[in-house]
C-alpha positions as a Markdown table, in Angstrom:
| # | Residue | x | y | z |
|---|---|---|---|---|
| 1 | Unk | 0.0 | 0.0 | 0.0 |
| 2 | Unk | 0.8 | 3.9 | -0.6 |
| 3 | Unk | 0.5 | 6.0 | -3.2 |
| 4 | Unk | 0.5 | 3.6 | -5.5 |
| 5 | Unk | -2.4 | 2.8 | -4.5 |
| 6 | Unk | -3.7 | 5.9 | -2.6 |
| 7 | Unk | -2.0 | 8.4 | -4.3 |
| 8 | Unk | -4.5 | 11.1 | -5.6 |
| 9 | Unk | -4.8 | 9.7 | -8.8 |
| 10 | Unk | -4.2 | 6.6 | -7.9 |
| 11 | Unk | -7.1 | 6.6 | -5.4 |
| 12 | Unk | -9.7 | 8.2 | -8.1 |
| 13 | Unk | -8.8 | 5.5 | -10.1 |
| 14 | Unk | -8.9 | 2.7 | -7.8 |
| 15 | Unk | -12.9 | 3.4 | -6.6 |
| 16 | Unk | -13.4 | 2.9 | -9.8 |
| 17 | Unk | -12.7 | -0.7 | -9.5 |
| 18 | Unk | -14.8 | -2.7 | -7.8 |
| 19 | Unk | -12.8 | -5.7 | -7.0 |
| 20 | Unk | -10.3 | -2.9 | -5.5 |
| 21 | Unk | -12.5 | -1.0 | -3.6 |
| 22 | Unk | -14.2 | -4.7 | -2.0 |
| 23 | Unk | -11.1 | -5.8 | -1.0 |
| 24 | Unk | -9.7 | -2.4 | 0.6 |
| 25 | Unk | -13.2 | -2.1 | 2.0 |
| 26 | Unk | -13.4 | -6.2 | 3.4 |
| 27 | Unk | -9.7 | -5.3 | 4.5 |
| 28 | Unk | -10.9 | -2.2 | 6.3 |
| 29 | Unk | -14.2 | -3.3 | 7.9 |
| 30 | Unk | -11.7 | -6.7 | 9.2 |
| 31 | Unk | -9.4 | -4.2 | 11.0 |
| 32 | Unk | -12.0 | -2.1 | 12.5 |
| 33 | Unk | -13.5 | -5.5 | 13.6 |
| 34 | Unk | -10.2 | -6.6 | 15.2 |
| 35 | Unk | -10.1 | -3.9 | 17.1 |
| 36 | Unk | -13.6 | -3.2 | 18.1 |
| 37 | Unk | -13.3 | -7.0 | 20.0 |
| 38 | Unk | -10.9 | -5.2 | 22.5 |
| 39 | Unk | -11.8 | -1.4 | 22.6 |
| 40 | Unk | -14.1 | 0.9 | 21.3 |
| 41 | Unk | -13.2 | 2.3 | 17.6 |
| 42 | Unk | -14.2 | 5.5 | 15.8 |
| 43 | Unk | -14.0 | 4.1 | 11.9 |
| 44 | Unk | -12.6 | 6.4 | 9.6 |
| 45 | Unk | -14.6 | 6.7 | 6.6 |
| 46 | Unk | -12.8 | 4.3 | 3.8 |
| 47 | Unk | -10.2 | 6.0 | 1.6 |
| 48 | Unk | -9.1 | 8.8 | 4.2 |
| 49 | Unk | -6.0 | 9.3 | 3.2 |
| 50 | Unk | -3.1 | 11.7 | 4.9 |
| 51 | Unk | 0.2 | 12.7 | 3.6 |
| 52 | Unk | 2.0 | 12.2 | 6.5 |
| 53 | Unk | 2.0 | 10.8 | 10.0 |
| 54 | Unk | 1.8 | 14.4 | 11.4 |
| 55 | Unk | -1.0 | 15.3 | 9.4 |
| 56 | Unk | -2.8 | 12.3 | 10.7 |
| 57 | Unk | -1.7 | 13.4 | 14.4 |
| 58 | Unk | -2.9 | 16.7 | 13.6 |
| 59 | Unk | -6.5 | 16.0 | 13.0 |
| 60 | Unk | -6.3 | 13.6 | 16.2 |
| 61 | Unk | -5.4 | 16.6 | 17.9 |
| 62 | Unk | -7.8 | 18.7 | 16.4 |
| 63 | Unk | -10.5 | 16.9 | 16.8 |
| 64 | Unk | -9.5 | 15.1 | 20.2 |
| 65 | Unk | -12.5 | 16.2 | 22.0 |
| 66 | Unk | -14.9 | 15.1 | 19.7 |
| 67 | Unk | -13.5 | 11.7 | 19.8 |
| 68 | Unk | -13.1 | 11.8 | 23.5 |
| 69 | Unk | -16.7 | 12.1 | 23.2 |
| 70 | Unk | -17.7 | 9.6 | 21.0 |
| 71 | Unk | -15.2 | 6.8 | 22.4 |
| 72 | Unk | -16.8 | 7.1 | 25.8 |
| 73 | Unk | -20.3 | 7.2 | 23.9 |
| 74 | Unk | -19.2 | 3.8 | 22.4 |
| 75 | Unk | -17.7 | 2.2 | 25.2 |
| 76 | Unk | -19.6 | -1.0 | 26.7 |
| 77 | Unk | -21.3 | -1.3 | 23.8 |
| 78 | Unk | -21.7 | -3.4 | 20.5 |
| 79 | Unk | -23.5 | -2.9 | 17.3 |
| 80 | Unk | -25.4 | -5.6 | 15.8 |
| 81 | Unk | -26.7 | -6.3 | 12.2 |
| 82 | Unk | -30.0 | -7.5 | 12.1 |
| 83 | Unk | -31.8 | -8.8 | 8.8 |
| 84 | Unk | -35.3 | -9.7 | 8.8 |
| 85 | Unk | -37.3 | -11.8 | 5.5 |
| 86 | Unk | -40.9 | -11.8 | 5.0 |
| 87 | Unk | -42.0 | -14.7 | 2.7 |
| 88 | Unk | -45.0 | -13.8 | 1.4 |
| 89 | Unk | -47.0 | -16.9 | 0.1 |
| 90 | Unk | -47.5 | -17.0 | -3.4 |
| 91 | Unk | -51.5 | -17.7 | -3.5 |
| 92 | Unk | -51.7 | -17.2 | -7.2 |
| 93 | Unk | -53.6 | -14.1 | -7.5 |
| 94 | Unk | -52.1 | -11.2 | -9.9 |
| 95 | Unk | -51.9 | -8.3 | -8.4 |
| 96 | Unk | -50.4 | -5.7 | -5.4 |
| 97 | Unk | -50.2 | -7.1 | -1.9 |
Protein backbone atom coordinates (compact mmCIF):
# COMPACT_ATOMS: atom_id res chain seq x y z
CA UNK A 1 0.00 0.00 0.00
CA UNK A 2 0.83 3.91 -0.64
CA UNK A 3 0.48 5.99 -3.22
CA UNK A 4 0.48 3.60 -5.46
CA UNK A 5 -2.42 2.77 -4.50
CA UNK A 6 -3.72 5.93 -2.59
CA UNK A 7 -2.05 8.36 -4.30
CA UNK A 8 -4.52 11.05 -5.64
CA UNK A 9 -4.76 9.74 -8.83
CA UNK A 10 -4.24 6.60 -7.92
CA UNK A 11 -7.11 6.59 -5.40
CA UNK A 12 -9.71 8.23 -8.07
CA UNK A 13 -8.78 5.52 -10.08
CA UNK A 14 -8.86 2.72 -7.82
CA UNK A 15 -12.89 3.44 -6.63
CA UNK A 16 -13.40 2.86 -9.83
CA UNK A 17 -12.68 -0.69 -9.51
CA UNK A 18 -14.83 -2.67 -7.82
CA UNK A 19 -12.79 -5.72 -6.98
CA UNK A 20 -10.32 -2.94 -5.45
CA UNK A 21 -12.54 -1.01 -3.60
CA UNK A 22 -14.19 -4.66 -2.04
CA UNK A 23 -11.06 -5.79 -1.02
CA UNK A 24 -9.69 -2.36 0.60
CA UNK A 25 -13.25 -2.07 1.98
CA UNK A 26 -13.44 -6.19 3.43
CA UNK A 27 -9.72 -5.25 4.49
CA UNK A 28 -10.91 -2.16 6.33
CA UNK A 29 -14.19 -3.26 7.88
CA UNK A 30 -11.65 -6.73 9.20
CA UNK A 31 -9.40 -4.22 11.04
CA UNK A 32 -12.02 -2.07 12.49
CA UNK A 33 -13.53 -5.50 13.58
CA UNK A 34 -10.25 -6.59 15.17
CA UNK A 35 -10.08 -3.90 17.06
CA UNK A 36 -13.56 -3.24 18.11
CA UNK A 37 -13.33 -6.99 20.04
CA UNK A 38 -10.88 -5.19 22.49
CA UNK A 39 -11.80 -1.39 22.59
CA UNK A 40 -14.08 0.87 21.33
CA UNK A 41 -13.24 2.34 17.62
CA UNK A 42 -14.19 5.45 15.85
CA UNK A 43 -13.98 4.12 11.88
CA UNK A 44 -12.56 6.36 9.63
CA UNK A 45 -14.60 6.73 6.61
CA UNK A 46 -12.78 4.34 3.75
CA UNK A 47 -10.15 6.05 1.56
CA UNK A 48 -9.11 8.78 4.15
CA UNK A 49 -6.04 9.33 3.24
CA UNK A 50 -3.07 11.67 4.87
CA UNK A 51 0.24 12.68 3.60
CA UNK A 52 2.04 12.20 6.55
CA UNK A 53 2.01 10.80 10.02
CA UNK A 54 1.80 14.38 11.37
CA UNK A 55 -1.00 15.28 9.38
CA UNK A 56 -2.82 12.30 10.70
CA UNK A 57 -1.67 13.39 14.39
CA UNK A 58 -2.88 16.69 13.56
CA UNK A 59 -6.51 15.98 12.96
CA UNK A 60 -6.30 13.63 16.18
CA UNK A 61 -5.42 16.63 17.93
CA UNK A 62 -7.85 18.68 16.42
CA UNK A 63 -10.53 16.93 16.83
CA UNK A 64 -9.51 15.13 20.18
CA UNK A 65 -12.52 16.23 21.97
CA UNK A 66 -14.86 15.06 19.74
CA UNK A 67 -13.51 11.67 19.77
CA UNK A 68 -13.06 11.79 23.55
CA UNK A 69 -16.71 12.11 23.17
CA UNK A 70 -17.68 9.63 20.97
CA UNK A 71 -15.24 6.80 22.44
CA UNK A 72 -16.80 7.10 25.79
CA UNK A 73 -20.32 7.23 23.87
CA UNK A 74 -19.17 3.76 22.40
CA UNK A 75 -17.70 2.20 25.16
CA UNK A 76 -19.57 -1.02 26.75
CA UNK A 77 -21.32 -1.31 23.78
CA UNK A 78 -21.73 -3.36 20.48
CA UNK A 79 -23.53 -2.92 17.31
CA UNK A 80 -25.40 -5.60 15.77
CA UNK A 81 -26.72 -6.33 12.20
CA UNK A 82 -29.95 -7.55 12.10
CA UNK A 83 -31.82 -8.80 8.80
CA UNK A 84 -35.31 -9.74 8.84
CA UNK A 85 -37.33 -11.77 5.48
CA UNK A 86 -40.86 -11.81 5.04
CA UNK A 87 -42.02 -14.74 2.67
CA UNK A 88 -45.05 -13.85 1.44
CA UNK A 89 -46.95 -16.90 0.13
CA UNK A 90 -47.54 -17.03 -3.40
CA UNK A 91 -51.50 -17.71 -3.50
CA UNK A 92 -51.70 -17.18 -7.24
CA UNK A 93 -53.62 -14.10 -7.52
CA UNK A 94 -52.09 -11.18 -9.86
CA UNK A 95 -51.85 -8.29 -8.36
CA UNK A 96 -50.41 -5.66 -5.40
CA UNK A 97 -50.18 -7.09 -1.86
Amino acid sequence: MGRSEFGEAALRQNLEDLDWLERTARAHHKVIETVAKERPVVPMRLATVYSSDEAAAGMLAERAADLRQALTRLARRSEWGVKAYLAIPDDGADGPR
